[in-house]
PAKOL-747044 format. One record per residue (C-alpha): x, y, z; residue in three letters. Coordinates in steps of 0.05 Angstrom, whole numbers, padded with zeros to 5 digits, always signed. Last residue first. Example, Ala and Ser with C-alpha at 12.3 -4.5 7.8 and 13.67 -1.06 7.14 Angstrom:
residues 2
+00273-00021+00143SER;+00246-00090+00156ALA;
//
This chain:
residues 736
+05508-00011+03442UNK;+05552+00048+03424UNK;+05605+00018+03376UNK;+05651+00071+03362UNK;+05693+00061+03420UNK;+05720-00008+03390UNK;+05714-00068+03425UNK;+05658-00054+03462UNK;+05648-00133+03485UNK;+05671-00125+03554UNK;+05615-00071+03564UNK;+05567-00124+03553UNK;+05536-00138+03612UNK;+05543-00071+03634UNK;+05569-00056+03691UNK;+05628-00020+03666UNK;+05581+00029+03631UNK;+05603+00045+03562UNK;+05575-00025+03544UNK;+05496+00008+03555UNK;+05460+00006+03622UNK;+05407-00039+03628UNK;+05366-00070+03576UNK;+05385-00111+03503UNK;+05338-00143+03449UNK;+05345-00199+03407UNK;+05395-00176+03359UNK;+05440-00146+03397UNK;+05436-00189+03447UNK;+05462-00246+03404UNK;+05526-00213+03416UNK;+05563-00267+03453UNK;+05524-00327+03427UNK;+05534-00304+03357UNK;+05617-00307+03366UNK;+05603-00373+03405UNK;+05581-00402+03342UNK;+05617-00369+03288UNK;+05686-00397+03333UNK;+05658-00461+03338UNK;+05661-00468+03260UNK;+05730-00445+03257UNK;+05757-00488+03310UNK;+05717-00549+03277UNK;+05745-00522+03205UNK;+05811-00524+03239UNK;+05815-00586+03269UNK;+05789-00622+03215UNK;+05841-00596+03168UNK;+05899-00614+03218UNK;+05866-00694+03221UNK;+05867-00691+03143UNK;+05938-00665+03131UNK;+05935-00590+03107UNK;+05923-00564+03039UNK;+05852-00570+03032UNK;+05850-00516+03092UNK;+05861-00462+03043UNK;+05807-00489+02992UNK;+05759-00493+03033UNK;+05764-00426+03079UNK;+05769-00389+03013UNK;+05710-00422+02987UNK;+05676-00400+03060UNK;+05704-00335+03061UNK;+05675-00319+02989UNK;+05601-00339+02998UNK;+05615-00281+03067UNK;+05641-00235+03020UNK;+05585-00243+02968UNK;+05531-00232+03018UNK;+05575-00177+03057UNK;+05559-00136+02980UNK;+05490-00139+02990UNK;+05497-00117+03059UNK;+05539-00055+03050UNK;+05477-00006+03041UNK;+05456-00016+03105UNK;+05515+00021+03134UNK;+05469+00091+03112UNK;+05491+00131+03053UNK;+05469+00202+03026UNK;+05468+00217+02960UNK;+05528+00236+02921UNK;+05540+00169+02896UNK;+05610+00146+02858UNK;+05635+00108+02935UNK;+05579+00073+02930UNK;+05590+00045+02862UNK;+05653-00001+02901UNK;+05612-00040+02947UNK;+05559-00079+02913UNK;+05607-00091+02841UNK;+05658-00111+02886UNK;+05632-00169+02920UNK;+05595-00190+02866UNK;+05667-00197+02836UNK;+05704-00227+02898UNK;+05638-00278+02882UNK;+05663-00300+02815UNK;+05737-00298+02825UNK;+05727-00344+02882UNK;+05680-00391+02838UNK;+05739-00390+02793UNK;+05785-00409+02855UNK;+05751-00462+02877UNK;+05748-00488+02811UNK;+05823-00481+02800UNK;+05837-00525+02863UNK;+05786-00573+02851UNK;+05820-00584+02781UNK;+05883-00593+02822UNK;+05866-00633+02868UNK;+05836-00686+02817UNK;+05902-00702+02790UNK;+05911-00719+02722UNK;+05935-00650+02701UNK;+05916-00613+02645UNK;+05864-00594+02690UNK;+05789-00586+02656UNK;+05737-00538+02647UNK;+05670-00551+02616UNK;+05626-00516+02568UNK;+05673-00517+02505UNK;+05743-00536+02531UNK;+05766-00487+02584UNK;+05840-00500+02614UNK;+05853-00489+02682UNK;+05920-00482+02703UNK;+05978-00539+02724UNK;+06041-00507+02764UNK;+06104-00481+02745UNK;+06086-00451+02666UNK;+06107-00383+02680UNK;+06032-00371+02665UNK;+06011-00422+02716UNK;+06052-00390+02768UNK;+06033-00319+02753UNK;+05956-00338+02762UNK;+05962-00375+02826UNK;+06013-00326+02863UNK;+05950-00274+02837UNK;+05898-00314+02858UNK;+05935-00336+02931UNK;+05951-00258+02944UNK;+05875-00232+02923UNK;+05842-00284+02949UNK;+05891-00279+03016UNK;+05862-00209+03021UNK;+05788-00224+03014UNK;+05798-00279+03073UNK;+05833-00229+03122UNK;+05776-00175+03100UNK;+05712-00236+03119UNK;+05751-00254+03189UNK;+05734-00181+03201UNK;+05652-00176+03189UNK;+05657-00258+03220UNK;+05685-00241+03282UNK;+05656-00174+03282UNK;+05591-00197+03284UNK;+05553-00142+03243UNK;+05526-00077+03279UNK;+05450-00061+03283UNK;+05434-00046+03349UNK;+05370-00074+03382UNK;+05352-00043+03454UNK;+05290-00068+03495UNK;+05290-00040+03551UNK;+05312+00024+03543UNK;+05274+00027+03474UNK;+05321+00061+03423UNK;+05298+00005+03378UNK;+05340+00000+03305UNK;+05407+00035+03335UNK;+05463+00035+03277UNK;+05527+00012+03280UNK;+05596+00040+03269UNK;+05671+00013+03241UNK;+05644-00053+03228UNK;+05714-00056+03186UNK;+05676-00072+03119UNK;+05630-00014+03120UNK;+05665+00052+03145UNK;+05705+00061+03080UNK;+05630+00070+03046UNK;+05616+00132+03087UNK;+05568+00138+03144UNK;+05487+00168+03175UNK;+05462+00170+03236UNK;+05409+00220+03231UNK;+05402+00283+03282UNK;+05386+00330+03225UNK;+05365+00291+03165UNK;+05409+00269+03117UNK;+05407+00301+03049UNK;+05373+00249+02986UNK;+05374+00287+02924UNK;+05398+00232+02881UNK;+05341+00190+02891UNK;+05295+00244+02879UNK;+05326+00256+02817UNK;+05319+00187+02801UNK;+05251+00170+02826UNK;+05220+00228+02787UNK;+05253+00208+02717UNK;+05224+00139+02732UNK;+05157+00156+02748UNK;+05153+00207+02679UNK;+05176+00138+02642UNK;+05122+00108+02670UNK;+05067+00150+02668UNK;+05086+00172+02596UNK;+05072+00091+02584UNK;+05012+00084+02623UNK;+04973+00136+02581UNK;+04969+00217+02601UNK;+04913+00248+02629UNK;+04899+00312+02571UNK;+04825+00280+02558UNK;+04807+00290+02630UNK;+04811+00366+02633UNK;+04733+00369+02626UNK;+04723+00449+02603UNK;+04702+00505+02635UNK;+04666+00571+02611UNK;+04705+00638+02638UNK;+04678+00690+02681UNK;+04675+00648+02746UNK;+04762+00642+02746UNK;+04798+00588+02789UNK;+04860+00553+02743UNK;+04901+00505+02782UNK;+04951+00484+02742UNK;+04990+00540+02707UNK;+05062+00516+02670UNK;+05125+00533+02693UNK;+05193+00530+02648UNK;+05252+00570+02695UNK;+05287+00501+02706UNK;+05312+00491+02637UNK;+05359+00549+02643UNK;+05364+00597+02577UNK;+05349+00656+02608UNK;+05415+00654+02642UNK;+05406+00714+02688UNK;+05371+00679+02737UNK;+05314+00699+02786UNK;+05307+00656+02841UNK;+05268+00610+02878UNK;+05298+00552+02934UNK;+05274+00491+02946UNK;+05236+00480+03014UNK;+05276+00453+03083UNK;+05234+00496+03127UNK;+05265+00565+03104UNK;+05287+00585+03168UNK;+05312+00512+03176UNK;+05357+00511+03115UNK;+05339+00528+03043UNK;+05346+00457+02994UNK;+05369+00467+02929UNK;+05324+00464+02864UNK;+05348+00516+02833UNK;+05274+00541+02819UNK;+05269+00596+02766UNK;+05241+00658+02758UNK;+05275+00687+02695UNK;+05322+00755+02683UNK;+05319+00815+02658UNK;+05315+00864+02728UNK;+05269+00909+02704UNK;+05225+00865+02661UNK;+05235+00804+02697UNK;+05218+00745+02652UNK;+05169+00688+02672UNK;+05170+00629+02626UNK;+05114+00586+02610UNK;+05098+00520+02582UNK;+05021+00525+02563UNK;+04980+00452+02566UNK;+04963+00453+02645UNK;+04918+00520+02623UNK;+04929+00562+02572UNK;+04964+00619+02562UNK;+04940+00650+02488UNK;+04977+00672+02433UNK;+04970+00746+02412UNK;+05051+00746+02393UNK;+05077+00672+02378UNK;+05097+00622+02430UNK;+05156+00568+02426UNK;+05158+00574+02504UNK;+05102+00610+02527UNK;+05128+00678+02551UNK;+05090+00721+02598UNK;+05129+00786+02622UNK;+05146+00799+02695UNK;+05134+00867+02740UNK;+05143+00867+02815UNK;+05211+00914+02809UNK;+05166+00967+02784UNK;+05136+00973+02856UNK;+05090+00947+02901UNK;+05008+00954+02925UNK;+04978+00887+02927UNK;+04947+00897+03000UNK;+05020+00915+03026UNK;+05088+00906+02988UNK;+05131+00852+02967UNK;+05147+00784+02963UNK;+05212+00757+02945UNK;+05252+00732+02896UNK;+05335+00747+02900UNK;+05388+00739+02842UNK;+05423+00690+02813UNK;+05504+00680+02823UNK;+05496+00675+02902UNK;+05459+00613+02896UNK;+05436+00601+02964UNK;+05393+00660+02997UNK;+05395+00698+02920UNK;+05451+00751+02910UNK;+05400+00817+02912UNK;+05393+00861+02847UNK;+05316+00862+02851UNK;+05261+00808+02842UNK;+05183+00809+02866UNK;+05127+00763+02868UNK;+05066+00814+02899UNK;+05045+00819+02963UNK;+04976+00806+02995UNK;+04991+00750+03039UNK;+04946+00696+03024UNK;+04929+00707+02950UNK;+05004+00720+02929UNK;+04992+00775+02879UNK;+05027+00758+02811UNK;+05037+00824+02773UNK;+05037+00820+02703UNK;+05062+00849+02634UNK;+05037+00810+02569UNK;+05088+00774+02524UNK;+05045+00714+02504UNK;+04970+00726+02520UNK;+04924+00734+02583UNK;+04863+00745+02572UNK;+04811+00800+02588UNK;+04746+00786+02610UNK;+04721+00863+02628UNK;+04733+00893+02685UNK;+04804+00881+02700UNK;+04828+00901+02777UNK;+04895+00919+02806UNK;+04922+00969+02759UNK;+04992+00978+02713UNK;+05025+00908+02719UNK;+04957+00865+02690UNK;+04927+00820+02757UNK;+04948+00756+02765UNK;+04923+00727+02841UNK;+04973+00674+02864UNK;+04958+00610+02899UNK;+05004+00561+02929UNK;+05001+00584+02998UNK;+04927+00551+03000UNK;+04964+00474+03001UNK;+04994+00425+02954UNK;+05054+00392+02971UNK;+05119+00397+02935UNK;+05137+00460+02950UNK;+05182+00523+02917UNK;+05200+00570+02957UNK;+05187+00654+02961UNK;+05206+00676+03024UNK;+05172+00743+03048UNK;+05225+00816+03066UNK;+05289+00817+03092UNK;+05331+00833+03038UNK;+05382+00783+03020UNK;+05410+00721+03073UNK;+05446+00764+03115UNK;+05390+00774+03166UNK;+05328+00720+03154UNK;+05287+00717+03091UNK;+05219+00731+03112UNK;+05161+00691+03147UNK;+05083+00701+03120UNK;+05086+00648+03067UNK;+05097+00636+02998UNK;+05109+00578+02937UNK;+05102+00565+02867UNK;+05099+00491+02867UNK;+05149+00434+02856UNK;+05189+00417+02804UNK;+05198+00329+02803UNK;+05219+00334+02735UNK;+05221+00401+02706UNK;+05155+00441+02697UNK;+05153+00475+02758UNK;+05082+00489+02781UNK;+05044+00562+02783UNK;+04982+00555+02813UNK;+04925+00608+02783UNK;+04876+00648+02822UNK;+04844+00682+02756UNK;+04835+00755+02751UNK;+04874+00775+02687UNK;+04854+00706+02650UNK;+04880+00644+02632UNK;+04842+00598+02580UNK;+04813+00527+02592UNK;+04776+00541+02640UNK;+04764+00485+02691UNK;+04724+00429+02700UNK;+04753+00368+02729UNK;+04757+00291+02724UNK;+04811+00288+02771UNK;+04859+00355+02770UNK;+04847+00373+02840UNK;+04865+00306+02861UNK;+04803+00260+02895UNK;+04815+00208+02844UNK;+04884+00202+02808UNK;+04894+00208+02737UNK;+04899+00282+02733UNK;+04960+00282+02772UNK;+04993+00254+02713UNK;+04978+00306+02668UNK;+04996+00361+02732UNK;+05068+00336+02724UNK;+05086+00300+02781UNK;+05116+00311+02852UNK;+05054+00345+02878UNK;+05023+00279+02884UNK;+05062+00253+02931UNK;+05019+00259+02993UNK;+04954+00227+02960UNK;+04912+00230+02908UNK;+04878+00155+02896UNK;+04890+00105+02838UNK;+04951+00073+02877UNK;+04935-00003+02849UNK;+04934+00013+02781UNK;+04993+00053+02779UNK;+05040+00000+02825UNK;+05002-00058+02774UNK;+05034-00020+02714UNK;+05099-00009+02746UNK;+05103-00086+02764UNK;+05088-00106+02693UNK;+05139-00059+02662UNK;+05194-00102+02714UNK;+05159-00166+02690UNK;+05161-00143+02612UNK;+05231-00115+02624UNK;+05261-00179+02662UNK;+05227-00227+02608UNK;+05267-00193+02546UNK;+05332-00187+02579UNK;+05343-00250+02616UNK;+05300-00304+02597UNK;+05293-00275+02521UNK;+05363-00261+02503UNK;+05390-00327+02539UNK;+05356-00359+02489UNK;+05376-00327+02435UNK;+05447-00331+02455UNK;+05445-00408+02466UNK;+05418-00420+02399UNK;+05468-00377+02375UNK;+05524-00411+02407UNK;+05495-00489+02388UNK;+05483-00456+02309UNK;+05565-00452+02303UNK;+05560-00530+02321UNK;+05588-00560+02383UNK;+05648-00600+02386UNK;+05693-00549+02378UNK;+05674-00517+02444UNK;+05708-00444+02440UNK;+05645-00416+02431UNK;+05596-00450+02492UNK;+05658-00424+02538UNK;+05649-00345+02514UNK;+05572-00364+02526UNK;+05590-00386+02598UNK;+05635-00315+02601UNK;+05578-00268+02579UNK;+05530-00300+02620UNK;+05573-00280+02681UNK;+05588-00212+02662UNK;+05509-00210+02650UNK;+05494-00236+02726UNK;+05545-00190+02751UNK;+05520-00122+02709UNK;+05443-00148+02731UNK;+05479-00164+02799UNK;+05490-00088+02805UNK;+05417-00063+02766UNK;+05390-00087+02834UNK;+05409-00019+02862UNK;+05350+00021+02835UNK;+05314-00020+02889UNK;+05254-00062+02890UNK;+05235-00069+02828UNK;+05312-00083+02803UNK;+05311-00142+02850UNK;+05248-00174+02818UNK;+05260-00165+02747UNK;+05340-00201+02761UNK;+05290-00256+02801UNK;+05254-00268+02733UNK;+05313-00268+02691UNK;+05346-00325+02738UNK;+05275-00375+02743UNK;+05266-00365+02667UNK;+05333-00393+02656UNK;+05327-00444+02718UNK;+05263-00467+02683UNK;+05299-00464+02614UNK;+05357-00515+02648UNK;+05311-00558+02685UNK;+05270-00567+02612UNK;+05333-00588+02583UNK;+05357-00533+02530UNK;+05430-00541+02566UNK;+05447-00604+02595UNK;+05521-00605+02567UNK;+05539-00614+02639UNK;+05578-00547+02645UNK;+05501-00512+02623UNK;+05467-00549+02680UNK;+05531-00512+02717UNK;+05521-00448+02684UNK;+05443-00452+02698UNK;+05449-00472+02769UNK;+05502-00415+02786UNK;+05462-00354+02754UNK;+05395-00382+02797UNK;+05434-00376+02854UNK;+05463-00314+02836UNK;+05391-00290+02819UNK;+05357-00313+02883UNK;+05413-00285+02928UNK;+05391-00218+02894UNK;+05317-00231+02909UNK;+05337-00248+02972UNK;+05367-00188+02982UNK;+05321-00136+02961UNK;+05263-00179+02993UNK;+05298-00171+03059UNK;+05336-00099+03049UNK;+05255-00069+03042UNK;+05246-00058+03108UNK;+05189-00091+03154UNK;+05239-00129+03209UNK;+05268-00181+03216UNK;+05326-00184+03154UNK;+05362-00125+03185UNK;+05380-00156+03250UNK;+05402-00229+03230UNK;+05443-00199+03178UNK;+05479-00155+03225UNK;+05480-00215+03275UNK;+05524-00267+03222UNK;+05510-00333+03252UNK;+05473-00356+03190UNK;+05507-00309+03141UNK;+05587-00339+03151UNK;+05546-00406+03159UNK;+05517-00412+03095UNK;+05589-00394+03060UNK;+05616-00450+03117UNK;+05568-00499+03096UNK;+05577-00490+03024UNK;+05654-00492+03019UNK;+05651-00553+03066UNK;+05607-00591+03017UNK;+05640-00573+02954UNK;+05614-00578+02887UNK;+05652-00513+02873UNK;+05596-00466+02838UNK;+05528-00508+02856UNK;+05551-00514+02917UNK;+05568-00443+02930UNK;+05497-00421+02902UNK;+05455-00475+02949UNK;+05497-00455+03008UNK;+05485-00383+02994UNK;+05408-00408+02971UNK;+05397-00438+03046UNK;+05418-00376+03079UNK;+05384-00320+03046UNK;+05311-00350+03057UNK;+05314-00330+03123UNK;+05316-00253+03096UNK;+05249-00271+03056UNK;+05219-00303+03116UNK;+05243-00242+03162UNK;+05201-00199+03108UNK;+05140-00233+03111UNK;+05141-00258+03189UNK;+05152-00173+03200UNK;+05098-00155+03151UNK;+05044-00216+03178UNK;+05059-00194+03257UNK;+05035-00115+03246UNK;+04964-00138+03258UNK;+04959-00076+03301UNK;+04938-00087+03380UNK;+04975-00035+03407UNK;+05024-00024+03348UNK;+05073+00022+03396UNK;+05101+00080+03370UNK;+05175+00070+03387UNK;+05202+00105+03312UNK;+05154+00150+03282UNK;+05080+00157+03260UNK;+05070+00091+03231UNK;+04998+00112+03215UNK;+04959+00051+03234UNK;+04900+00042+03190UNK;+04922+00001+03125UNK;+04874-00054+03152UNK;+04922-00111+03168UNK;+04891-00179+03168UNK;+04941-00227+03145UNK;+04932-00225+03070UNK;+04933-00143+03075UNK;+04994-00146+03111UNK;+05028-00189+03062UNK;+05005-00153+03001UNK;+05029-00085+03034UNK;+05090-00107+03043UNK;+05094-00143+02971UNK;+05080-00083+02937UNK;+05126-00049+02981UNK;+05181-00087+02957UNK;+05161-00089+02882UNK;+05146-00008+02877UNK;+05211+00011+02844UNK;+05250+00063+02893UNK;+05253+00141+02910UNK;+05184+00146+02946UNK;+05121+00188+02924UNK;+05057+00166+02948UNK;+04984+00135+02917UNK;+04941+00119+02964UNK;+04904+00051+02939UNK;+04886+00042+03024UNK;+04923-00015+03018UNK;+04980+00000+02983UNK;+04981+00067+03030UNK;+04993+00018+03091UNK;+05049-00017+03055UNK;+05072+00049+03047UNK;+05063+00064+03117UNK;+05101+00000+03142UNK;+05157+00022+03090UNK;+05165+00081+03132UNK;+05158+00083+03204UNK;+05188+00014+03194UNK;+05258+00048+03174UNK;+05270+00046+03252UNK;+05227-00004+03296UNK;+05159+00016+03302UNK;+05135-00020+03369UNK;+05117-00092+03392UNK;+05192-00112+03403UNK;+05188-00166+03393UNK;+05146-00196+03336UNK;+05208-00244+03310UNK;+05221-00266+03386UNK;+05255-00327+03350UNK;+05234-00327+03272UNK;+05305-00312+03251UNK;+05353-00363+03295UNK;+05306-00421+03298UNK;+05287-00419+03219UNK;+05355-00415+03209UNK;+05384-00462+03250UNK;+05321-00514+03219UNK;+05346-00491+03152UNK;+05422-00500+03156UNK;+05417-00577+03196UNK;+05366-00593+03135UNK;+05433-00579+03087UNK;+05488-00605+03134UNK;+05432-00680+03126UNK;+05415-00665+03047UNK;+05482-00659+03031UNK;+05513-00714+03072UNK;+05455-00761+03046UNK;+05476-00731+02974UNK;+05556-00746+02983UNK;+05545-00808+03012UNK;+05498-00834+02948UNK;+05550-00800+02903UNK;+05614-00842+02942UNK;+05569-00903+02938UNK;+05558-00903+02857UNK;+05630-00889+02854UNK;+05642-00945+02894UNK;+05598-00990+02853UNK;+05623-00969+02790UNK;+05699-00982+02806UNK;+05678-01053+02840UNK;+05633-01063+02769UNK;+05698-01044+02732UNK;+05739-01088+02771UNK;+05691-01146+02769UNK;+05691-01139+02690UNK;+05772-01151+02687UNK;+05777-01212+02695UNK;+05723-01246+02648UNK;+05745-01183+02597UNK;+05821-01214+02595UNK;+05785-01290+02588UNK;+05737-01258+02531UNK;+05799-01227+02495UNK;+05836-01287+02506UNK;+05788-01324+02471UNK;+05773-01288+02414UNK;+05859-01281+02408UNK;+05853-01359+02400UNK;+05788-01370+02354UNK;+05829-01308+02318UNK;+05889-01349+02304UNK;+05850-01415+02295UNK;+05813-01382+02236UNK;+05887-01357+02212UNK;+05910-01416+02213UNK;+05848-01455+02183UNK;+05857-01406+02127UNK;+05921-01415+02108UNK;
//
């Protein structure tokens, strides 16, 4: 028995090694072409991918200094980046980052923070302007390469990523607004950076390479670009919400993997904790920090903080300086706002005009600092004190306005804006008034006999006839009133705006004290520069003559935006329409080919994805299929960036420019590509060619035909039938 059954397996040994003999050649054949197909697929790669950055460089850095003169928005971001230099510190509604780096690059290039960017088509005459531009149009540049980069990495598809890269290559609008010293570049790319950054990580993560040192340094690579695009614009916090959505659904994957331990999700949680919540705050705390360090010197926006954080800067009022500490009958006092972003106590010699009150001197509130910010106080029954007398909780005063002579004064008026408070005004001749210019003292949470001090003391001023408080409503007065917030006296005593505190104290008969010990630290700085930036942010009014839009406008190109008004050199800002429109015809069929998709698979008539752990798999065989599905997740993925850019706009109150849609025409642009892919992935192979060579040709000779745009038009404009591009005004909005 056992020689049989030793010659039994001698026999099946045998066949088994004759049966592997024949079939090892297949395998290695299998291998090899697989090996092949990779090493095609990364020459192709490498060759459409060095084919996207030499395009690039060629189509952005061309004529990238002309014209030579301020170009729109330049007047203003090349003056911060001049204030960087000079350590000037300025108001502005956004996180420092952008103009940081503006200033940085000029500075590295030979700038000297001396040209005043005045206004639009002053020329630089000789200013080292060239380093901002190249900066910025460098960053923009930078857009195309990670879009292809990002689509890859999300469908593994070569023709997905050349046409997403080439939906932004050829695109003129984006071609315009990344040359020039604004802060959309950096915003951009550091949002293009992040998405990137979120593909690589998820696909590393697909691969079960996750805790590999590429992974943590694409980690640490994605939170550190979320930090970067937040600190440049309040806006950023959109692909924070995409990028965490995102996050949320690979560690929603990581969980359902029953393969992987419990301890494998946590592990993954805690890391994706630190790299994209913890580092983003200490970078984004970090860039505040260096923005206060940096601007150490009064400037322009000073007036828009508290006086404690004016004290910090040199050359302020309130830098290292003596005053008294106490208020006294006599003093030449400023009166600022105590709310966030209040403004100074305000007068000048013009009244209130016919039908707007009584027509006697506007009282404002304003930001800057200047002489008609001072008011004499003087005690409501005579105009002199001769003895040091101070002033204490509940006293009765007159406020003299030091230039002109009257006193602060309220009567039963409706107030020039808010009709529901009532008028302030100045009054009188040489100090002399009437009962009507008496207010009582009140610190808030004072106690009879208590003393007004300076910077320290949160005041109130209470109308005695009239019972009511001086407060600032902080609307903006028309022309007569040169844009300046309004003052009035409301009868809600209650209101948060009517707390002022006294700043500038100027009184001989008192000792002074240093003021330097009540400077606030970094971290009242901070959140005190946040609270300003967002109310100033939503305050934003278009200026007379600006060319402002609405969110509805965006997608359909309806209007674009002059960036030189030079005759002869004109740039317009308006997208190629080509690509702008082709990108709605490819967001619809998402939505009908997703949905047919989705309804299908749930009535069970066509294979669906399926996610196992970190990958996702077809429970068909085919290989169609799964591409199909991943085409469409990475779809999903970018109609939802697309989304999460456009939709919040039409929330704001502020005003809105058609600059504000570029984020979001980064994700629609990724998205016509896939969508481009995956529809023509249906048709026979010689049919699929054709069209992606048709569609390709038409991007090109769509940015041939309004290249001008972009690079700088002359003669009459397309309104004019000899124009030579009046036969491209294809809608009578567009005024190129």
């Amino acid at each position: 028995m056992a020689s049989v059954t030793n010659a039994k397996e001698r026999s099946g040994s045998k066949q088994a090694a004759e049966q592997n003999v024949e079939t090892k050649p297949i395998k290695q054949k299998v291998q090899a072409d697989e090996l092949g197909d990779k090493r095609e697929v990364k020459n192709s790669w490498w060759l459409l991918f060095g084919a996207i950055l030499l395009l690039t460089a060629g189509t952005r850095f061309y004529k990238v200094t002309v014209p030579d003169h301020v170009c729109w928005d330049e007047t203003h971001f090349g003056k911060m980046g001049s204030w960087y230099i000079n350590r000037t510190f300025f108001f502005d509604v956004h996180p420092p980052l952008g103009k940081m780096l503006i200033g940085l690059s000029g500075y590295l290039t030979g700038y000297d923070g001396t040209y005043p960017f005045d206004k639009p088509g002053d020329k630089y005459n000789g200013t080292h302007y060239e380093g901002m531009r190249i900066f910025c149009t460098a960053l923009g540049a930078a857009i195309v390469p990670m879009s292809f980069h990002t689509v890859w990495d999300m469908t593994g598809s070569l023709t997905a990523s050349t046409f997403a890269a080439a939906y932004i290559l050829f695109d003129i609008g984006m071609l315009i607004l990344n040359r020039y010293i604004l802060l959309d570049p950096p915003l951009i790319f550091f949002m293009t950076a992040s998405v990137m950054g979120m593909a690589r990580v998820s696909r590393l993560t697909r691969e079960a390479n996750s805790f590999s040192p590429s992974w943590w340094s694409w980690l640490a690579f994605t939170g550190s670009m979320l930090a970067c695009t937040i600190s440049v614009k309040f806006v950023g916090l959109f692909v924070v919400l995409l990028v965490g959505l995102h996050t949320a659904s690979d560690l929603w994957d990581v969980l359902g993997d029953l393969t992987l331990p419990i301890s494998h999700t946590v592990r993954q949680l805690i890391a994706r904790a630190l790299t994209l919540i913890v580092l983003p705050v200490i970078l984004y705390t970090s860039f505040f920090y260096i923005h206060l360090m940096v601007l150490n010197r009064s400037g322009s926006g000073d007036g828009f903080y508290s006086s404690g954080f004016q004290s910090n800067l040199i050359g302020n009022s309130l830098y290292n300086v003596s005053m008294p500490r106490q208020v006294a009958y006599g003093a030449v006092v400023t009166l600022k706002n105590h709310k966030t972003g209040g403004g100074y106590l305000h007068s000048h010699n013009h009244l209130y005009p016919k039908g707007y009150g009584a027509r006697q001197q506007q009282v404002t509130t304003y930001s800057h600092k200047d002489d008609n910010n001072k008011w004499l106080i003087k005690p409501y029954d005579k105009q002199t004190v001769d003895n040091v007398t101070l002033i204490k909780h509940g006293d009765l005063v007159r406020l003299e306005h030091a230039q002109t002579k009257r006193n602060l004064h309220s009567h039963r008026e409706q107030g020039p804006v808010t009709k529901k408070h009532l008028q302030v005004t100045c009054y009188g001749e040489d100090g002399q008034g009437d009962t009507n210019d008496v207010w009582v003292v009140q610190i808030i949470g004072g106690k009879p006999g208590q003393v007004v001090e300076t910077v320290t003391s949160r005041l109130t001023l209470y109308h005695y006839i009239e019972r009511c408080v001086l407060t600032t409503t902080s609307k903006q007065l028309p022309k007569w009133g040169f844009e300046q917030q309004e003052v009035t006296c409301n009868p809600n005593i209650r209101d948060k705006a009517a707390q002022w505190n006294v700043e500038d104290n100027q009184f001989d008969k008192l000792p002074s004290v240093n003021f330097q010990v009540y400077a606030p630290g970094f971290i009242s700085r901070f959140f005190e520069s946040h609270a300003v930036m967002l109310q100033g942010n939503a305050g934003l009014k278009p200026k007379d003559g600006e060319v402002t839009s609405r969110p509805w406008q965006w997608p359909i190109n309806y209007r674009g935006q002059f960036f030189s008004g030079d005759p002869d050199h004109r740039v317009y800002l308006l997208g190629n329409p080509i690509i702008w429109w082709s990108n709605l015809v490819f967001l619809a069929l998402f939505l009908i080919i997703f949905g047919v998709e989705i309804i299908r698979y749930q009535r069970n008539s066509a294979p669906g994805p399926v996610t196992t752990g970190t990958t996702t798999r077809d429970p068909s065989p085919h290989t169609e299929d799964a591409n199909k599905w991943q085409l469409l997740r990475a779809s999903l993925w970018l109609f939802g960036g697309w989304l999460i850019h456009y939709l919040p706009f039409y929330a704001m109150g502020r005003v809105l420019y058609f600059h504000h849609y570029f984020p979001a025409l980064v994700f629609n642009s990724m998205l016509a590509g896939v969508m481009l892919d995956y529809i023509t992935g249906r048709l026979p192979g010689w049919l699929r060619h054709a069209c992606l060579g048709t569609a390709m040709a038409g991007l090109v000779y769509s940015f041939v035909l309004f290249a001008p745009l972009a690079y700088g038009l002359s003669g009459p404009f397309s309104h004019d039938p000899k124009s030579t591009m009046a036969s491209l005004k294809w809608m009578s909005s567009w005024e190129f």
